[in-house]
KOLTOR-781107 format. One record per residue (C-alpha): residue number from 1; residue in three letters; x, y, z. Coordinates in steps of 0.2 Angstrom, whole numbers, padded with zeros to 4 digits. Layout:
REM residues N
  seq  type   east  north     up
  NUM   ala      X      Y      Z
...
This chain:
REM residues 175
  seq  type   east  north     up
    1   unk   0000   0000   0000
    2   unk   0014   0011   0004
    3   unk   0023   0008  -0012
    4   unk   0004   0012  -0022
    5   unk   0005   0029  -0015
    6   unk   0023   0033  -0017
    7   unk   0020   0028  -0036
    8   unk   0003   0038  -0035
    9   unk   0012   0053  -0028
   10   unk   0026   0053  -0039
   11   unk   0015   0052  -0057
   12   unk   0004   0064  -0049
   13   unk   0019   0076  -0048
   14   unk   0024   0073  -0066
   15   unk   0008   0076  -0070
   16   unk   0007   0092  -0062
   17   unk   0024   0095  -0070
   18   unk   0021   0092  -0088
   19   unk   0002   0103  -0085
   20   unk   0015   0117  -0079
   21   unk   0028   0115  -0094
   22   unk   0010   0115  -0106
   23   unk   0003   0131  -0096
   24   unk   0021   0141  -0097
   25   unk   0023   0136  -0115
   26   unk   0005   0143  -0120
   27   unk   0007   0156  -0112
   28   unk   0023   0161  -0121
   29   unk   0013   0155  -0137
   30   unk  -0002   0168  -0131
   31   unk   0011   0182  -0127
   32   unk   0020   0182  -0142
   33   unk   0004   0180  -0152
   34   unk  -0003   0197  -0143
   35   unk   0016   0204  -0147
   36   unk   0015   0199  -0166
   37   unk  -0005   0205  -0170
   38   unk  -0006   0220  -0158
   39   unk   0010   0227  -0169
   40   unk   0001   0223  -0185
   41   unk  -0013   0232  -0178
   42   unk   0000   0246  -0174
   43   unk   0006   0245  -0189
   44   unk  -0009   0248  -0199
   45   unk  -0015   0263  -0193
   46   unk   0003   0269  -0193
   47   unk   0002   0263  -0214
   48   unk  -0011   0272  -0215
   49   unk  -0005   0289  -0207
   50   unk   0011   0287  -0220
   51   unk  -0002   0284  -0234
   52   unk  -0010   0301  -0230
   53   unk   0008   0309  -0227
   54   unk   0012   0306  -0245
   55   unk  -0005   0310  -0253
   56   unk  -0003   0327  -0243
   57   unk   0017   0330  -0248
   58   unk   0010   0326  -0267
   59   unk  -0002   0338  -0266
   60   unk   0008   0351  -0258
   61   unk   0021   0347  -0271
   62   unk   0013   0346  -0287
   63   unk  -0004   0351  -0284
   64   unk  -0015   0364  -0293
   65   unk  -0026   0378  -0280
   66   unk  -0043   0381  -0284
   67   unk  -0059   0390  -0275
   68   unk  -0072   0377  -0269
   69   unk  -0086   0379  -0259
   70   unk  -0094   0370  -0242
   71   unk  -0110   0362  -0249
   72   unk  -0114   0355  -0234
   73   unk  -0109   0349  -0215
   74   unk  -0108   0331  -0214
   75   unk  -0113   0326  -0197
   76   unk  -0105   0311  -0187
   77   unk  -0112   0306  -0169
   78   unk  -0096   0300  -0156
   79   unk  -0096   0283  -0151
   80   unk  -0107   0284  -0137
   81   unk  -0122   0290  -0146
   82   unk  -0121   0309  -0143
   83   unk  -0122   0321  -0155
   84   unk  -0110   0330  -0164
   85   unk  -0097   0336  -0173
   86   unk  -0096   0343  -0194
   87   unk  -0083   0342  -0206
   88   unk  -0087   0350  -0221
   89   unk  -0090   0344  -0238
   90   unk  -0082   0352  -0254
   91   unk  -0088   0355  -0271
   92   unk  -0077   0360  -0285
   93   unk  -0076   0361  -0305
   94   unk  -0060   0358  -0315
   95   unk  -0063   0359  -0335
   96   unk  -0081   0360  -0332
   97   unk  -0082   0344  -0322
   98   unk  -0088   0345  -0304
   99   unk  -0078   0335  -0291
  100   unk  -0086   0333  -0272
  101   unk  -0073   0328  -0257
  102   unk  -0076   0331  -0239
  103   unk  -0063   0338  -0230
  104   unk  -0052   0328  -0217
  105   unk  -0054   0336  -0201
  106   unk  -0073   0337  -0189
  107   unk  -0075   0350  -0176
  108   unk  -0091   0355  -0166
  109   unk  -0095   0370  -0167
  110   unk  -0092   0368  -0188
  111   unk  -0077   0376  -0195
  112   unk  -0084   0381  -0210
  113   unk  -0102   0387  -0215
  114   unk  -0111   0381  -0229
  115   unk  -0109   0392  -0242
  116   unk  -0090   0397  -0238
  117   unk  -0077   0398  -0250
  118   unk  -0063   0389  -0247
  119   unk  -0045   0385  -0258
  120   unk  -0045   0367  -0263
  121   unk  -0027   0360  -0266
  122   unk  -0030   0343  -0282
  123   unk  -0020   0332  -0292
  124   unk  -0022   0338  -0309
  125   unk  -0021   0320  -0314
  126   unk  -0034   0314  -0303
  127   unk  -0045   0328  -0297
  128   unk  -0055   0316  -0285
  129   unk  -0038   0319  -0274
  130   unk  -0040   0335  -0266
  131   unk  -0039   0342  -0251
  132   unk  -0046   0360  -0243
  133   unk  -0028   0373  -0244
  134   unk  -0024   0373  -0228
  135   unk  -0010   0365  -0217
  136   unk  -0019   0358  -0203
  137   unk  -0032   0348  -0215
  138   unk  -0019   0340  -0224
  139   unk  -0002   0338  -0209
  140   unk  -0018   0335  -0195
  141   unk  -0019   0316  -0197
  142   unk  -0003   0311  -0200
  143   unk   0007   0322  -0188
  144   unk  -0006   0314  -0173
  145   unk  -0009   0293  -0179
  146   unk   0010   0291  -0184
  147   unk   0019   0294  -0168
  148   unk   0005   0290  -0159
  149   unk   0005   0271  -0166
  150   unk   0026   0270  -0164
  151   unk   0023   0275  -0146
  152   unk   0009   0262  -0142
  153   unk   0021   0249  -0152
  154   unk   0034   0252  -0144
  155   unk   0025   0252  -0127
  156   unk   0016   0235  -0130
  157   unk   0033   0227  -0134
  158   unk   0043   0231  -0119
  159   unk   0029   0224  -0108
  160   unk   0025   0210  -0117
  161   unk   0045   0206  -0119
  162   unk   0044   0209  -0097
  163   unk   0033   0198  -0097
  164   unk   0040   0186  -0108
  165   unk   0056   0187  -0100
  166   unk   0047   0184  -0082
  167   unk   0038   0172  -0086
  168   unk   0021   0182  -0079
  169   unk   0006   0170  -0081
  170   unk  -0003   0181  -0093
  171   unk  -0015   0168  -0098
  172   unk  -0022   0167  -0078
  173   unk  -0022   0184  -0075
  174   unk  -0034   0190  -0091
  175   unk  -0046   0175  -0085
């Protein structure tokens, strides 16, 4: 009997063992998972915030000016439901043909009246890019989402690389 529980004890401990080994080896799975699809995520928006950098640089560059008008304010709620804030909607001809845009920026209370006259900055290869003339419409985005998304990077990979490193049960503690 004495000899069953030492046997009993001892494959209950490599049990225990091996379950360890299988919990500390998903959770460095799940860690380096997080790591790999949050930068992705990072990345995306910071993609994004280069795409727009380059649109704005073109048009700055090699863009043509012209006078458009605010048509109208295109309302967007926040994400709780409440109400509101306006960025404006542009309307502008090249060569007889009328091209609508709405501008990159949403403010409450509007920044610009239906009606108003504003200088619209186009490609003169593709007219459908354009932006309204004016630094903060076109540098805005960029300026904010692309350090802003190196900074979260970089935060995310030092404390999933601590936690990696000290072999934090990451897997337990979300649960």
């Amino acid at each position: 009997m004495e000899q069953y529980e030492k046997n009993f004890d001892k494959a209950a401990n490599t049990a225990a063992n091996a379950m360890d080994k299988v919990n500390r080896g998903a959770n460095k799975l799940y860690i380096g998972c997080a790591l790999v699809f949050g930068n992705l995520f990072f990345m995306a928006f910071c993609l994004w915030g280069v795409y727009a950098a380059v649109v704005a640089y073109r048009l700055e560059t090699s863009g043509v000016v012209t006078e458009g008008t605010v048509v109208r304010l295109e309302e967007s709620a926040d994400a709780n439901g409440g109400c509101c804030t306006y960025s404006p909607v542009i309307e502008f001809s090249v060569n007889g043909q009328t091209y609508t845009f709405e501008g990159g920026t949403a403010s409450n209370p509007p920044a610009y009246q239906i009606g108003e006259r504003v200088k619209v900055l186009y490609d003169p290869t593709d007219p459908n890019t354009a932006q309204i003339n004016k630094y903060s419409e076109r540098w805005f985005f960029p300026i904010c989402i692309i350090p802003s998304m190196i900074f979260a990077s970089l935060l995310l990979t030092f404390f999933m690389v601590r936690a990696w490193r000290r072999g934090e049960d990451v897997l337990t503690d979300m649960l």
